[in-house]
mmCIF file of the N, C-alpha and C atoms, coordinates in Angstrom:
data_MODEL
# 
_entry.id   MODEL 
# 
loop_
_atom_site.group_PDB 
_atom_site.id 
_atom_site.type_symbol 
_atom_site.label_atom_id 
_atom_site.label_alt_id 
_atom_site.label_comp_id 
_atom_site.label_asym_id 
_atom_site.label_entity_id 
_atom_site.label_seq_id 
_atom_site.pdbx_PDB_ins_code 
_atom_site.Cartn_x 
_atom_site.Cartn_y 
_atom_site.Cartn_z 
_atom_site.occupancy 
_atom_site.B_iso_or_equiv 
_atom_site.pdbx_formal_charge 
_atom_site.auth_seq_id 
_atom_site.auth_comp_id 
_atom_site.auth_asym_id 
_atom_site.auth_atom_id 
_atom_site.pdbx_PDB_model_num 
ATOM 1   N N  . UNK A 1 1  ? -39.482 3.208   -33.080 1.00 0.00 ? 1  UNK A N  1 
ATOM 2   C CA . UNK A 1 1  ? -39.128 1.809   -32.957 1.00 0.00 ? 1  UNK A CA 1 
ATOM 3   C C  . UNK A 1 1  ? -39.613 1.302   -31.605 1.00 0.00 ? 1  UNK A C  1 
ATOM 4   N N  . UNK A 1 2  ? -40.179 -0.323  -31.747 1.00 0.00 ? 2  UNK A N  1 
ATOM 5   C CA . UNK A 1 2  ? -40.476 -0.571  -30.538 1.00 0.00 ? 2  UNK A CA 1 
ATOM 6   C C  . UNK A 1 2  ? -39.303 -1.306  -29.386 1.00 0.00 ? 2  UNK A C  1 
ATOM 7   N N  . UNK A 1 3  ? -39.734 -0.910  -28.479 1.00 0.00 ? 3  UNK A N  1 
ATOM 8   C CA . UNK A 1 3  ? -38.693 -1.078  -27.324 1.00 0.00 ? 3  UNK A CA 1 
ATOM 9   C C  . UNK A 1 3  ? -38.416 -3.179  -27.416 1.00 0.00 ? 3  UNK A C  1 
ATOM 10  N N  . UNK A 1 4  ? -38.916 -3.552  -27.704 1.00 0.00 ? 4  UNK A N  1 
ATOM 11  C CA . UNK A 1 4  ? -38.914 -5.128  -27.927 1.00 0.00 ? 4  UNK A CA 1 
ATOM 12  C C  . UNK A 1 4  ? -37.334 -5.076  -29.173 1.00 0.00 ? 4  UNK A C  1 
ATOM 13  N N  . UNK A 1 5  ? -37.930 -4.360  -30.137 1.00 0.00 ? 5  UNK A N  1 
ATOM 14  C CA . UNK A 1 5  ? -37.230 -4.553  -31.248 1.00 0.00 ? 5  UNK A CA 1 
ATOM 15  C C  . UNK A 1 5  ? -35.760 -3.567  -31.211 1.00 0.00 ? 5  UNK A C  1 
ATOM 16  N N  . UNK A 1 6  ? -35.991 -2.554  -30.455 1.00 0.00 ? 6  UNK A N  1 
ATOM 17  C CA . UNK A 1 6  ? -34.708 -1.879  -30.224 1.00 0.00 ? 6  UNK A CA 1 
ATOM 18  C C  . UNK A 1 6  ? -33.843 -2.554  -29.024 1.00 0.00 ? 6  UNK A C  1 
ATOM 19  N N  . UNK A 1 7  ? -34.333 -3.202  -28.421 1.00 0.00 ? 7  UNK A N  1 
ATOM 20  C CA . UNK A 1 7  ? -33.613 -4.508  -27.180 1.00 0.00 ? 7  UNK A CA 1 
ATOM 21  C C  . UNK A 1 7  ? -32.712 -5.620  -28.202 1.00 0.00 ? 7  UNK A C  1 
ATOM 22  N N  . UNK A 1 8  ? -33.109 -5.848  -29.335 1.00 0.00 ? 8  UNK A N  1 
ATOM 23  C CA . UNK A 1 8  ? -33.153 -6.905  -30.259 1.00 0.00 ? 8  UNK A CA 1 
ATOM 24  C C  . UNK A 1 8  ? -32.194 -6.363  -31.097 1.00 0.00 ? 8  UNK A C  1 
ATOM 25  N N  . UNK A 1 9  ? -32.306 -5.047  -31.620 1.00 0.00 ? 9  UNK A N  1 
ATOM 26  C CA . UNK A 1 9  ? -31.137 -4.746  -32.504 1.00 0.00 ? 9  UNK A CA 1 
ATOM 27  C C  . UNK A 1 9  ? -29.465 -4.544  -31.485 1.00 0.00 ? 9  UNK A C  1 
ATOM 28  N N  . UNK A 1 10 ? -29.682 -3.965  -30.517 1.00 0.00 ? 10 UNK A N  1 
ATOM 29  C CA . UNK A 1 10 ? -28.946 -3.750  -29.187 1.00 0.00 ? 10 UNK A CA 1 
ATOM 30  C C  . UNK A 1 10 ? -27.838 -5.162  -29.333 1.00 0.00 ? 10 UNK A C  1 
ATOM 31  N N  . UNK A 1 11 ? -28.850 -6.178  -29.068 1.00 0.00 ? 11 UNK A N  1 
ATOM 32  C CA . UNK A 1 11 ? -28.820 -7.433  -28.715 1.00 0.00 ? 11 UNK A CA 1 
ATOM 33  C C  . UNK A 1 11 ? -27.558 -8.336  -30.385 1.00 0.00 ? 11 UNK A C  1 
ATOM 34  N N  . UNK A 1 12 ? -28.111 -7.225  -31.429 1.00 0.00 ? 12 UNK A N  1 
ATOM 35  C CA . UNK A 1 12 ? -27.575 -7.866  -33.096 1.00 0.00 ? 12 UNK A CA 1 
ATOM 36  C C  . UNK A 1 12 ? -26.042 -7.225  -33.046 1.00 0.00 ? 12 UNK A C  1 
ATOM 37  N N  . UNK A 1 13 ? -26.326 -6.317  -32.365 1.00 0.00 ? 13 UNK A N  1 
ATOM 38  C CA . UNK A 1 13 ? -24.954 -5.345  -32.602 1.00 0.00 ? 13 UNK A CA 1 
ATOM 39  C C  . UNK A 1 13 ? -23.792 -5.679  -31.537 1.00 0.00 ? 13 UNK A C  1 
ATOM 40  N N  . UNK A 1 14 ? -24.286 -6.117  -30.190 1.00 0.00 ? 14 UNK A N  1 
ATOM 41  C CA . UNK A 1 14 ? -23.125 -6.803  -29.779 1.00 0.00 ? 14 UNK A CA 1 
ATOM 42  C C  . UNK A 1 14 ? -22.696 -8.020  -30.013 1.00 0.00 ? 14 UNK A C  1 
ATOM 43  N N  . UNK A 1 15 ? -23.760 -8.679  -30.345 1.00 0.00 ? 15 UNK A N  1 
ATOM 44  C CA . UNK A 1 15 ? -23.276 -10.298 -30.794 1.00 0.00 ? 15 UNK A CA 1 
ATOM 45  C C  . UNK A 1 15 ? -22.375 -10.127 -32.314 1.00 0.00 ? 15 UNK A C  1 
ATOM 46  N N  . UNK A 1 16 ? -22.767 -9.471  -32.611 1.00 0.00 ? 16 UNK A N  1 
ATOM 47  C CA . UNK A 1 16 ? -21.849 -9.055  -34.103 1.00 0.00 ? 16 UNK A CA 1 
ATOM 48  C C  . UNK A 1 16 ? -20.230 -8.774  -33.506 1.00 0.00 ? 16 UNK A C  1 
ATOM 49  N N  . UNK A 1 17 ? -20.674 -7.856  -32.837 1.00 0.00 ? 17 UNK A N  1 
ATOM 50  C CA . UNK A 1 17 ? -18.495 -6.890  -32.323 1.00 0.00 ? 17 UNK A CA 1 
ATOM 51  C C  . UNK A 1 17 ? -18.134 -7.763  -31.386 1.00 0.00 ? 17 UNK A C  1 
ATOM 52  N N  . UNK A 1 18 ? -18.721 -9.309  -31.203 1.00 0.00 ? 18 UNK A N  1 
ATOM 53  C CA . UNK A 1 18 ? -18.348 -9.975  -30.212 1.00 0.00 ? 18 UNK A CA 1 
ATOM 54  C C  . UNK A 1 18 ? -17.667 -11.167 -30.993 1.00 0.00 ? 18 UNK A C  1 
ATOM 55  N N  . UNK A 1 19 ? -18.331 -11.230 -32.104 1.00 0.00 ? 19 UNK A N  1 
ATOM 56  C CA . UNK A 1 19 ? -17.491 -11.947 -32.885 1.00 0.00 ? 19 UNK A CA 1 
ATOM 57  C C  . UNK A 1 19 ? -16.943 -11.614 -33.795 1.00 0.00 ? 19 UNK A C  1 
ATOM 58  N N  . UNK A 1 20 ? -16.531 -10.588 -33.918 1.00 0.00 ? 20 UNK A N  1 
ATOM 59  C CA . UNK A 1 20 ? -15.561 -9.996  -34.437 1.00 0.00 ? 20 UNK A CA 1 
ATOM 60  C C  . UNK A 1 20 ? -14.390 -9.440  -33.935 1.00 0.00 ? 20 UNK A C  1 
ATOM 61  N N  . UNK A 1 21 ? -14.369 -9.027  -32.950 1.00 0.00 ? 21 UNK A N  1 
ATOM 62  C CA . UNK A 1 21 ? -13.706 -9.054  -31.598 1.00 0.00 ? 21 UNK A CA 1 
ATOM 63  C C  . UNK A 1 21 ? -12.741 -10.117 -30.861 1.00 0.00 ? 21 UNK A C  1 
ATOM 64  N N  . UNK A 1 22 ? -13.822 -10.930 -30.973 1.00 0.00 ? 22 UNK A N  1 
ATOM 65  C CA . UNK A 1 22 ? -13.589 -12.304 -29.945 1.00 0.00 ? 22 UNK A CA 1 
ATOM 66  C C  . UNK A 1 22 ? -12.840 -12.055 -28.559 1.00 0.00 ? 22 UNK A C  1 
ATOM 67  N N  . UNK A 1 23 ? -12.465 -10.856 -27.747 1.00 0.00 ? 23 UNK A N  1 
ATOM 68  C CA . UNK A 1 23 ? -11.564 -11.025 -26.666 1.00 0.00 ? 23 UNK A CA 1 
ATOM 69  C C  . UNK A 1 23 ? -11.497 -9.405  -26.615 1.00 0.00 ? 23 UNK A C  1 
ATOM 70  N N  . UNK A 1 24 ? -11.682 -8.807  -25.032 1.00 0.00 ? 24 UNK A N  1 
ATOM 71  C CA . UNK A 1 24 ? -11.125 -7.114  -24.982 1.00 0.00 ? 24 UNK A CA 1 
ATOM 72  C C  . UNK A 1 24 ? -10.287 -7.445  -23.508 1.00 0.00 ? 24 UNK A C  1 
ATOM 73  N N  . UNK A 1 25 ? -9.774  -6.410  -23.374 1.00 0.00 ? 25 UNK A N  1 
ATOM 74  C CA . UNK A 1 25 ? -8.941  -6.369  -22.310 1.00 0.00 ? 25 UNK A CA 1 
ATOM 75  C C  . UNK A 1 25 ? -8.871  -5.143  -21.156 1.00 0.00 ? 25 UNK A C  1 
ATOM 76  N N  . UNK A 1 26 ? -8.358  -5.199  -20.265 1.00 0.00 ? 26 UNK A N  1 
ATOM 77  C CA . UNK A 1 26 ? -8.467  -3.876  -19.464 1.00 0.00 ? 26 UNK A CA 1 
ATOM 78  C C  . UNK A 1 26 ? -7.231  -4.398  -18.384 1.00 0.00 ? 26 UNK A C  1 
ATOM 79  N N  . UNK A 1 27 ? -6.986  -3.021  -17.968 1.00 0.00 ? 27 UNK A N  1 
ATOM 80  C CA . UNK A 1 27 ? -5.611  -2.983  -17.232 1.00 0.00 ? 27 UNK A CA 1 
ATOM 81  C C  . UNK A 1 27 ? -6.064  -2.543  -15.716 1.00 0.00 ? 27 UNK A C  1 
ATOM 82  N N  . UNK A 1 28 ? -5.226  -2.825  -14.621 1.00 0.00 ? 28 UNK A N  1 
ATOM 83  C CA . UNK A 1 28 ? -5.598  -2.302  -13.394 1.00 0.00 ? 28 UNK A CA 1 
ATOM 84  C C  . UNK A 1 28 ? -4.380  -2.286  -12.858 1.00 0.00 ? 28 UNK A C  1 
ATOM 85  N N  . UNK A 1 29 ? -4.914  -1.667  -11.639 1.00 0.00 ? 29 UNK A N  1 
ATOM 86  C CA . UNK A 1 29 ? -3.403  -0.893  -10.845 1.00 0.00 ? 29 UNK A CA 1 
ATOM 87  C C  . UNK A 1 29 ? -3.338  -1.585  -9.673  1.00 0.00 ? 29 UNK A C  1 
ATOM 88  N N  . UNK A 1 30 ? -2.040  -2.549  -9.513  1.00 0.00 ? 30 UNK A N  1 
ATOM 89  C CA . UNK A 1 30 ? -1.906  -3.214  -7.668  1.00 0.00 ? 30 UNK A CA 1 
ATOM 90  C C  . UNK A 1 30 ? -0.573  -2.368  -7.250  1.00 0.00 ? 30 UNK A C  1 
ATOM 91  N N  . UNK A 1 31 ? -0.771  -2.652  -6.268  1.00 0.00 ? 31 UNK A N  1 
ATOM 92  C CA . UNK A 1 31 ? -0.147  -2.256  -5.199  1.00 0.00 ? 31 UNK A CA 1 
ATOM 93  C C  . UNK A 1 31 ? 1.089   -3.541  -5.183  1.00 0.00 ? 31 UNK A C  1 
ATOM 94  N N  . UNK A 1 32 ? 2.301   -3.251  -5.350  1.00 0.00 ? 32 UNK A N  1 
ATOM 95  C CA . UNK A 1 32 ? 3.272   -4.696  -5.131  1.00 0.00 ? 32 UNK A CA 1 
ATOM 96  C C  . UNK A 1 32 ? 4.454   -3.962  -3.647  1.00 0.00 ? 32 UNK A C  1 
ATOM 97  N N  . UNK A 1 33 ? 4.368   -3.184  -3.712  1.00 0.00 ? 33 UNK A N  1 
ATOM 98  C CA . UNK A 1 33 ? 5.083   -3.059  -2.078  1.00 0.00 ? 33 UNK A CA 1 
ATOM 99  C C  . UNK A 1 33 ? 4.129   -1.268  -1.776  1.00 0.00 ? 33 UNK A C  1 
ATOM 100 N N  . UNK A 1 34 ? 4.341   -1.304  -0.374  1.00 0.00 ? 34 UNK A N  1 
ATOM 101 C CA . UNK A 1 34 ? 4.089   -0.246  0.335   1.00 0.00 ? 34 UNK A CA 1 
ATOM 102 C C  . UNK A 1 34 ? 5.009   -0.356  1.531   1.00 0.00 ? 34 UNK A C  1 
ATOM 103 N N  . UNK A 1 35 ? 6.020   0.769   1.884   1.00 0.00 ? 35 UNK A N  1 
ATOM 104 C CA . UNK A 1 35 ? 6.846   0.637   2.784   1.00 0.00 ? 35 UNK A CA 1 
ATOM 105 C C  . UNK A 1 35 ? 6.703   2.425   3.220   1.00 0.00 ? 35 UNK A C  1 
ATOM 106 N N  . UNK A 1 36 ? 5.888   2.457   4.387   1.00 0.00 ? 36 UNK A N  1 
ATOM 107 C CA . UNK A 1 36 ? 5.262   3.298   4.840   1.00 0.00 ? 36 UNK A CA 1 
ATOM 108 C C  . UNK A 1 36 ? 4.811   4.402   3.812   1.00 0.00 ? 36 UNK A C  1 
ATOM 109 N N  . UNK A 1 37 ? 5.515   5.754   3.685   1.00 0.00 ? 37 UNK A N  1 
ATOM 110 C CA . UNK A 1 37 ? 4.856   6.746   2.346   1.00 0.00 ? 37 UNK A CA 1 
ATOM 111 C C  . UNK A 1 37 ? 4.998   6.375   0.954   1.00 0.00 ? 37 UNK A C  1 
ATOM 112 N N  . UNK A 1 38 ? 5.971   5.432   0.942   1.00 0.00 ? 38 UNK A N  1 
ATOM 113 C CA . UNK A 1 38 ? 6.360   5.352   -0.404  1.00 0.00 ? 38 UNK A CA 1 
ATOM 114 C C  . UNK A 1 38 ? 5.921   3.633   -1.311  1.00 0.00 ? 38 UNK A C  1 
ATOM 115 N N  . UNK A 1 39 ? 5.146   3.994   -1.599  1.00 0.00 ? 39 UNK A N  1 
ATOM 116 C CA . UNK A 1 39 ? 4.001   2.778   -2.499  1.00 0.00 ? 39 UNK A CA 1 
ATOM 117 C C  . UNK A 1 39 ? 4.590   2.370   -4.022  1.00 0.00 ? 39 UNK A C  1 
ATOM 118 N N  . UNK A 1 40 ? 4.700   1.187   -4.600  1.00 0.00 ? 40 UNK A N  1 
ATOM 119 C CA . UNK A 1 40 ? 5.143   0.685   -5.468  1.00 0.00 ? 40 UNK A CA 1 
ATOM 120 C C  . UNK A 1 40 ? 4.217   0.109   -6.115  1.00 0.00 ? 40 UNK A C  1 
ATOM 121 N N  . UNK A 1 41 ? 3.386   1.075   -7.432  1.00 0.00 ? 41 UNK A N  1 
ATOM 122 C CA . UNK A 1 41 ? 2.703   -0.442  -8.487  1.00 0.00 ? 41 UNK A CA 1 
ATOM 123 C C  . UNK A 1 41 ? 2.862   -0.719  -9.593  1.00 0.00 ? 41 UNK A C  1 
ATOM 124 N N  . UNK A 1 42 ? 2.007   -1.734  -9.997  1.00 0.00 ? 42 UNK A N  1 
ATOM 125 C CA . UNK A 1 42 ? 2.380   -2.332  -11.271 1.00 0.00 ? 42 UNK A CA 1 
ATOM 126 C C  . UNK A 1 42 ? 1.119   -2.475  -11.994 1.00 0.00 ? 42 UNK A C  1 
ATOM 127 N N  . UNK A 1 43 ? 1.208   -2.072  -13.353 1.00 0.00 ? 43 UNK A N  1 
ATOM 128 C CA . UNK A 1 43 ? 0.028   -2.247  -14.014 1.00 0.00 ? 43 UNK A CA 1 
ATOM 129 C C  . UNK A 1 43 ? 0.085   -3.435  -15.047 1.00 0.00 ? 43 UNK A C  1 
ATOM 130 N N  . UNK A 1 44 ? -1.503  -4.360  -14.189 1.00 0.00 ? 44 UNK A N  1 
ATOM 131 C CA . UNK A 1 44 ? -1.240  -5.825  -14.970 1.00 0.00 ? 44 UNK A CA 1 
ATOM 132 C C  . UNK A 1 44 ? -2.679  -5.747  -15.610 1.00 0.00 ? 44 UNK A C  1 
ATOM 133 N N  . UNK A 1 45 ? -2.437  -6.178  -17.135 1.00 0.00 ? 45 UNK A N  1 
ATOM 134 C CA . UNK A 1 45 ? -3.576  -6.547  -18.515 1.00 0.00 ? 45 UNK A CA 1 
ATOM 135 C C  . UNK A 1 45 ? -3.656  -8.355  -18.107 1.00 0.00 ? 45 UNK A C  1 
ATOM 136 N N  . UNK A 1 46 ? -5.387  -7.990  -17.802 1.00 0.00 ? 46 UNK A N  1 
ATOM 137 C CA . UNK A 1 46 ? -6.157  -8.617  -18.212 1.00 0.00 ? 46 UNK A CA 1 
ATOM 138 C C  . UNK A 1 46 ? -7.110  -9.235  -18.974 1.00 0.00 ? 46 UNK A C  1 
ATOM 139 N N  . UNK A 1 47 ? -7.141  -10.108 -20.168 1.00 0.00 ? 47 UNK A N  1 
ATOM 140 C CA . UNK A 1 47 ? -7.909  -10.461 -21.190 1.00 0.00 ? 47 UNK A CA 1 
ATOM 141 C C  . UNK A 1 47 ? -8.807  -11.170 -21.298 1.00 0.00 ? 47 UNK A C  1 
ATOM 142 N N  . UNK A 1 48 ? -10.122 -10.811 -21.762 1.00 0.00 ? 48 UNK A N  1 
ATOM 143 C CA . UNK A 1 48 ? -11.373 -11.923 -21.460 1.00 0.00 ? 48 UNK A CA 1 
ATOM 144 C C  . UNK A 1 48 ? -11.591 -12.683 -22.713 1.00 0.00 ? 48 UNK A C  1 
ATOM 145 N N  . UNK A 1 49 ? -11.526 -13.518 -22.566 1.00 0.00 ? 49 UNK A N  1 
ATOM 146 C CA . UNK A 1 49 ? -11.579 -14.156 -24.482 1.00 0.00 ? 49 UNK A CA 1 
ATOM 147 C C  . UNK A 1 49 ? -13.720 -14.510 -24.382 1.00 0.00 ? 49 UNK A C  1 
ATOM 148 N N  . UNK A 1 50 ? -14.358 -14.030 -24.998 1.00 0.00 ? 50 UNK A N  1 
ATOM 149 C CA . UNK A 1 50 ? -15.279 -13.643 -25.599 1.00 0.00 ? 50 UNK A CA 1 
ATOM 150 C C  . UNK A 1 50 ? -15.525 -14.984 -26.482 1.00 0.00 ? 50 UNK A C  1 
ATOM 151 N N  . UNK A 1 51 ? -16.705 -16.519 -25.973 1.00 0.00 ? 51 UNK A N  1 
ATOM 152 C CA . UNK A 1 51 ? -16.839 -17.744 -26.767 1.00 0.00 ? 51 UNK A CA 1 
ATOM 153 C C  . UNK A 1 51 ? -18.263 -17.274 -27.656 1.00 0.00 ? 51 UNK A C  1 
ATOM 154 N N  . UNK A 1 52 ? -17.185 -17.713 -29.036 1.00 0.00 ? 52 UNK A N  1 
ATOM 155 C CA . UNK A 1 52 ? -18.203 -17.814 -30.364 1.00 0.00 ? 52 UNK A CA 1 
ATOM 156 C C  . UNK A 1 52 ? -19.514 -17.714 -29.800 1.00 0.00 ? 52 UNK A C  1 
ATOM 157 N N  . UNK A 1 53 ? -19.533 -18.819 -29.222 1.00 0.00 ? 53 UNK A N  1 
ATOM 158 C CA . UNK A 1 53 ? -21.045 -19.017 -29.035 1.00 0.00 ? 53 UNK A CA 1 
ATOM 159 C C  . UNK A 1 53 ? -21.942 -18.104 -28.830 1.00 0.00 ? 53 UNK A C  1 
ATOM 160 N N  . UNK A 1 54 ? -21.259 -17.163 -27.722 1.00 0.00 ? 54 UNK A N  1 
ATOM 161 C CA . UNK A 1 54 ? -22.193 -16.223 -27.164 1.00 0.00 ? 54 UNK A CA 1 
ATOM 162 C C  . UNK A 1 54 ? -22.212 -14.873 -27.894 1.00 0.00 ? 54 UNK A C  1 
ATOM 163 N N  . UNK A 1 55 ? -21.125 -14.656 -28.708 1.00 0.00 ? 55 UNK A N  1 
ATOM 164 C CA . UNK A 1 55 ? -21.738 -13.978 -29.938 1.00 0.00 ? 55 UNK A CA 1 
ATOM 165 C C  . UNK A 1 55 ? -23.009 -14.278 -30.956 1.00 0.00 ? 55 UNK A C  1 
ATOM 166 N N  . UNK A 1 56 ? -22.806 -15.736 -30.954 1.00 0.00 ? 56 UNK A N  1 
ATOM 167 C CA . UNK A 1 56 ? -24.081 -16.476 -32.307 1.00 0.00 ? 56 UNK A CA 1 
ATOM 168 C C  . UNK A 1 56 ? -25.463 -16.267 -31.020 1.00 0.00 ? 56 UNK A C  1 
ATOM 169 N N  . UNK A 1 57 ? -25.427 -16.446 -30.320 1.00 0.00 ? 57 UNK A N  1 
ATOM 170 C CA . UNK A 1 57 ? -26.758 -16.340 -29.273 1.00 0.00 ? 57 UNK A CA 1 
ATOM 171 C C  . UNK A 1 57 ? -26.892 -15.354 -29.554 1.00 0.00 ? 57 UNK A C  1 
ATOM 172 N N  . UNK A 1 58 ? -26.433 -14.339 -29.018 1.00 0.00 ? 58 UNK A N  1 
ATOM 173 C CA . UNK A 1 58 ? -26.222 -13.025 -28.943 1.00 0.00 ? 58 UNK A CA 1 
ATOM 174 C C  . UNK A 1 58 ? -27.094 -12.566 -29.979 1.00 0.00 ? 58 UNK A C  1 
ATOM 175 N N  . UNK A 1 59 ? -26.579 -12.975 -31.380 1.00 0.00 ? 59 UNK A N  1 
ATOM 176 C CA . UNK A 1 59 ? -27.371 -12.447 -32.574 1.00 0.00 ? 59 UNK A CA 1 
ATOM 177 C C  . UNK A 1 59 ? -28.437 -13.080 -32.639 1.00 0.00 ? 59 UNK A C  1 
ATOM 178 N N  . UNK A 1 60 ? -29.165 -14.550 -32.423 1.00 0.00 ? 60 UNK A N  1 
ATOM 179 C CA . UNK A 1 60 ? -30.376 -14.874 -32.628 1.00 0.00 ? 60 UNK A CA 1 
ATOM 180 C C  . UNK A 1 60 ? -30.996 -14.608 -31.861 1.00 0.00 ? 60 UNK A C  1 
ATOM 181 N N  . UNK A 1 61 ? -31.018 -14.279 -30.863 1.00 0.00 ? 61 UNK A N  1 
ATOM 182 C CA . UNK A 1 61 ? -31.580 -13.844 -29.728 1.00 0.00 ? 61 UNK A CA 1 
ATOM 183 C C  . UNK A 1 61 ? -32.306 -12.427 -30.075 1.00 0.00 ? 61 UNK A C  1 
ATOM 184 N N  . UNK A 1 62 ? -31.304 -11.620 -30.325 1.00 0.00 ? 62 UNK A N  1 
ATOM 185 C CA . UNK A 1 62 ? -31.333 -10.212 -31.319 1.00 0.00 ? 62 UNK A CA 1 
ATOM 186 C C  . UNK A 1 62 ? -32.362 -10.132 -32.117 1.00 0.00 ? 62 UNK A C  1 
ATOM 187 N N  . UNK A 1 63 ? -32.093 -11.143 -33.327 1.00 0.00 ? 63 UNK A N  1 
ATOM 188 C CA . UNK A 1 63 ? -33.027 -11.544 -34.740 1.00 0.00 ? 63 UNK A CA 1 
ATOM 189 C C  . UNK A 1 63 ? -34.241 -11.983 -34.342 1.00 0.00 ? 63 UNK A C  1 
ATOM 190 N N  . UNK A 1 64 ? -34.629 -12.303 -33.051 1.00 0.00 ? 64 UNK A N  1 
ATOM 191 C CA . UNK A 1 64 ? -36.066 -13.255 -32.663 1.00 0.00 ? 64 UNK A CA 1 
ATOM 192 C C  . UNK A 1 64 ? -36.815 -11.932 -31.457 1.00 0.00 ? 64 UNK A C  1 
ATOM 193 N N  . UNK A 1 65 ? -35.950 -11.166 -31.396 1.00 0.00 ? 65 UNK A N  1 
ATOM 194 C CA . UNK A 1 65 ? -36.477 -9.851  -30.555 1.00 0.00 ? 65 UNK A CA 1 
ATOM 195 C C  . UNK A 1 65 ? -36.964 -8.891  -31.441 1.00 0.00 ? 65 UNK A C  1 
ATOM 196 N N  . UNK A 1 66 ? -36.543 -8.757  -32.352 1.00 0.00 ? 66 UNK A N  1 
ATOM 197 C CA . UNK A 1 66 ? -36.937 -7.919  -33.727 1.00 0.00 ? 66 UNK A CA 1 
ATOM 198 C C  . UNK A 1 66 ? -38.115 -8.533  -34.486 1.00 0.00 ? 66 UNK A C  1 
ATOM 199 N N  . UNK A 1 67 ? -38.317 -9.665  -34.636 1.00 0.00 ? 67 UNK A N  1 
ATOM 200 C CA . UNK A 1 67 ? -39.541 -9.933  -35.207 1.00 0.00 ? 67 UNK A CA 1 
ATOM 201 C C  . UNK A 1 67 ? -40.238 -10.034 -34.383 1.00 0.00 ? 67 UNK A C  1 
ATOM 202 N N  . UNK A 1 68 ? -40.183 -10.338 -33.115 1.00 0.00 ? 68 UNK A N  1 
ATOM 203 C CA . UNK A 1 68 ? -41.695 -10.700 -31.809 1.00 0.00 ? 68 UNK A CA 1 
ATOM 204 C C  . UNK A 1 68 ? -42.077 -9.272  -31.802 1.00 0.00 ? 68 UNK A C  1 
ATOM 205 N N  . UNK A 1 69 ? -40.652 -8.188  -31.789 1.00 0.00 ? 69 UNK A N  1 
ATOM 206 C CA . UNK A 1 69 ? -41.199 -7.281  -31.749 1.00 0.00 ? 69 UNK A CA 1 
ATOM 207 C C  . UNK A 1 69 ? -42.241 -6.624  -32.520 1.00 0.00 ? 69 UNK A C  1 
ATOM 208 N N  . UNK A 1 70 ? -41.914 -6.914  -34.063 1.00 0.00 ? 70 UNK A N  1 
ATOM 209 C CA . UNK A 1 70 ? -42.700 -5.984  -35.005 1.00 0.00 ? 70 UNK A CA 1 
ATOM 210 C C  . UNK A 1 70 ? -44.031 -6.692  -35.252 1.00 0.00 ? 70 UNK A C  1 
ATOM 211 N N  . UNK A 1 71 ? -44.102 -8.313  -34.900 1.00 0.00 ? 71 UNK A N  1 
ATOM 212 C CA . UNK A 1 71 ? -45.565 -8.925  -35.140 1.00 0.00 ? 71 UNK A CA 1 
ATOM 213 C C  . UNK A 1 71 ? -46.388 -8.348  -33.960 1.00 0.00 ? 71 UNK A C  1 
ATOM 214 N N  . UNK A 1 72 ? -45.659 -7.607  -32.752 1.00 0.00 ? 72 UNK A N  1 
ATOM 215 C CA . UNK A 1 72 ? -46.754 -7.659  -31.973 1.00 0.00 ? 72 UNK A CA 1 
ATOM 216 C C  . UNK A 1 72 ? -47.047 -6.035  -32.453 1.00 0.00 ? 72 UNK A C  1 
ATOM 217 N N  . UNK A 1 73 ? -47.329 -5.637  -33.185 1.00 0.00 ? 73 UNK A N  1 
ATOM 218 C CA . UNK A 1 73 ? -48.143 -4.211  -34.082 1.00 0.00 ? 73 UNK A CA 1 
ATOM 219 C C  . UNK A 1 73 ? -49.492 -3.938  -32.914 1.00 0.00 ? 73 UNK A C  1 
# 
C-alpha cells in the first residue's frame, strides 16, 4: 500500500471512532494540600467533546488521500 493512501485510510479510521465516539476523557493527579511530608490529592476527569465536524473532515480528507493516492500509480 502506498504511503499517500495508508495516511488516508489512518485518516478514515479516526474520523469514523470520532464520530462514533464523539468525546474521550482522561484523569490526572493534583496536588490539593501539601503540609510538609504529608501530600493530599485528588483525581479530577477531564472530557474533550470531539465536534462532528472534525470527524466528517476527518473522513473526506481520508477518502481524497486514498484516491490521490492510488491515481498517482
Amino acid at each position: 500500500m502506498k504511503p499517500l493512501s495508508l495516511i488516508g485510510l489512518v485518516l478514515v479510521v479516526v474520523g469514523v471512532a470520532a464520530l462514533a465516539l464523539g468525546r474521550f476523557s482522561y484523569t490526572t493527579e493534583e496536588k490539593v494540600l501539601e503540609v510538609g511530608p504529608i501530600v493530599a490529592t485528588a483525581d479530577q476527569e477531564h472530557t474533550v467533546d470531539i465536534p462532528d465536524i472534525a470527524g466528517i473532515l476527518a473522513v473526506v480528507a481520508g477518502l481524497a488521500l486514498i484516491v490521490v493516492g492510488r491515481r498517482r500509480a
